[in-house]
C-alpha positions, 0 to 999 in steps of 0.5 A, spaced: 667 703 549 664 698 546 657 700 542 652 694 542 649 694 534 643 690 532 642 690 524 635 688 522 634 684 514 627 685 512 625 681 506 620 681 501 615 676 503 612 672 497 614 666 492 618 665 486 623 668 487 623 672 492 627 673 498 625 669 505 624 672 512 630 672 516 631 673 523 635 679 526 642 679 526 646 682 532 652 685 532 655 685 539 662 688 537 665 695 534 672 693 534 676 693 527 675 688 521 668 684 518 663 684 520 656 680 517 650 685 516 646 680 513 644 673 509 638 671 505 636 666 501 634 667 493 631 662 488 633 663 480 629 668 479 631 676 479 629 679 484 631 685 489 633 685 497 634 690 502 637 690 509 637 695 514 642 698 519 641 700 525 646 702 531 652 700 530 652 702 523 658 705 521 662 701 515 668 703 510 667 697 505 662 690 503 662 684 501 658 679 499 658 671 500 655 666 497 653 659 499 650 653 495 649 655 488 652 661 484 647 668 483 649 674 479 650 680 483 647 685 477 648 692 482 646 695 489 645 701 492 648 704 499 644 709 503 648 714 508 644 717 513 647 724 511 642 723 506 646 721 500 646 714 496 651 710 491 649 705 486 655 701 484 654 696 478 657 689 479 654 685 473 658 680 476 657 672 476 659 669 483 661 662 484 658 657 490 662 658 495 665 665 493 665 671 494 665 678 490 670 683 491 671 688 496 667 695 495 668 700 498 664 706 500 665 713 498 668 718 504 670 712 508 667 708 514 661 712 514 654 710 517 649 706 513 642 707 512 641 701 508 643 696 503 638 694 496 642 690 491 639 686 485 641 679 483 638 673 480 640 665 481 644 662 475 642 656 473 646 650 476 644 643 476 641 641 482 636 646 482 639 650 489 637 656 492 643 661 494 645 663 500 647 670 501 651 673 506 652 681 506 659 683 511 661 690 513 669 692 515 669 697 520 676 700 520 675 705 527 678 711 524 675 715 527 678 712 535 684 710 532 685 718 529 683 719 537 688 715 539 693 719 534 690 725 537 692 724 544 699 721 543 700 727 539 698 731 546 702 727 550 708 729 547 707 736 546 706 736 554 711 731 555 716 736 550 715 742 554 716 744 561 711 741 566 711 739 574 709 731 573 707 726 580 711 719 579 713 714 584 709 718 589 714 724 588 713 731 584 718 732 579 719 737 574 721 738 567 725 744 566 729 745 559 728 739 557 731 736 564 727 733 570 728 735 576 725 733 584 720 740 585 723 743 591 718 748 592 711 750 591 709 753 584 704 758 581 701 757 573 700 762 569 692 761 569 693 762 578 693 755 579 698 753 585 701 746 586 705 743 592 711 739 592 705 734 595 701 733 589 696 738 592 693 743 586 689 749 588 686 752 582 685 760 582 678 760 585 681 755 590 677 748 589 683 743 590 686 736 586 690 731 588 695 728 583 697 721 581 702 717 578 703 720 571 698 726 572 702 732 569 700 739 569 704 745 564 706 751 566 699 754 564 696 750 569 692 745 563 692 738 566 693 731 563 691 725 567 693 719 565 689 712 567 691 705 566 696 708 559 690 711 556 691 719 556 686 725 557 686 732 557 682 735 564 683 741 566 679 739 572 678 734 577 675 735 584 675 732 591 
């Protein structure tokens, strides 16, 4: 399920060289790869930025960009919402048109409270300000050791004996070897299923199974939706 993110960059108002307001920038995607977190404008000056993040928050690496004239990134620090923060040194000068190194963040993708990071604008022969952009790389870990979860149940499942509706017939895994269910079965937790997909649970609510629906000899359920796997142990009607 998709997580809708909005990121709001605040800018310290002012003159000679600070940072100029800058609208809001939304995320309105979660999926794996980068992300921009935020842009401003800064002049030559040393100065000192911040974005704050909200929502869709949770990243494993940043970058920054630049555009127009080249700025040295002197250092920024990272606040986690558990609390803690990371300072990190760049002191590295960035072309116009470029972009610095990949920094990833301690513990992995994790959720971010905010970004402070001090630069100033190196000298260039047209006078120009630089255009600053912040991205983030969302990797999903989280789902995708979810996924692997899952994947993980369904052989277990898929492994051991079970009773499994598929075609609109109820079969049964025994040893190893499928075989049509002839007869009505009681799981060990008192659970009953008939050969028609009917199960009926100890305290006597019932469940019909669909297509890719398994249920093991304990009488715990996996449904199967549209390839994606979940445990259940119930499903009422």
């Amino acid at each position: 399920m998709k997580k809708i993110g909005m990121i709001i960059l605040l800018a310290i108002a002012g003159s000679y060289g600070t940072a100029n307001a800058q609208q809001p920038a939304v995320i309105v995607s979660d999926k794996a790869g980068w992300h921009k977190i935020g842009e401003t404008t800064v002049d030559f000056k040393k100065d000192s930025d911040e974005v704050v993040v909200l929502i869709a928050d949770r990243f494993a690496s940043i970058k920054f960009k630049v555009e127009d004239a080249p700025i040295d990134l002197i250092s920024l620090t990272v606040y986690y919402e558990s609390g803690d923060h990371q300072h990190i040194k760049i002191t590295t000068p960035l072309k116009a048109a470029g972009e610095s190194r990949v920094i990833d963040l301690n513990g992995g993708e994790r959720s971010l409270k905010k970004i402070v990071f001090v630069y100033k604008t190196l000298p260039n022969r047209k006078d120009e300000k630089a255009h600053v952009e912040i991205w983030g790389l969302k990797t999903n870990s989280d789902n995708q050791d979810s996924k692997m979860n899952m994947q993980d149940n369904k052989m277990h499942h898929m492994k051991s004996d079970h009773v499994m509706m598929t075609d609109g017939k109820m079969v049964m895994m025994k040893d190893g070897k499928m075989m049509p269910m002839e007869k009505d079965m009681t799981m060990k937790n008192g659970t009953k299923c008939m050969t028609d997909g009917t199960c009926i649970m100890k305290d006597g609510k019932k469940m019909m199974m669909k297509d890719g629906d398994m249920m093991d000899m304990n009488g715990t359920m996996m449904m199967m939706k549209d390839d994606k796997m979940k445990d259940e142990k119930k499903k009422e009607y």
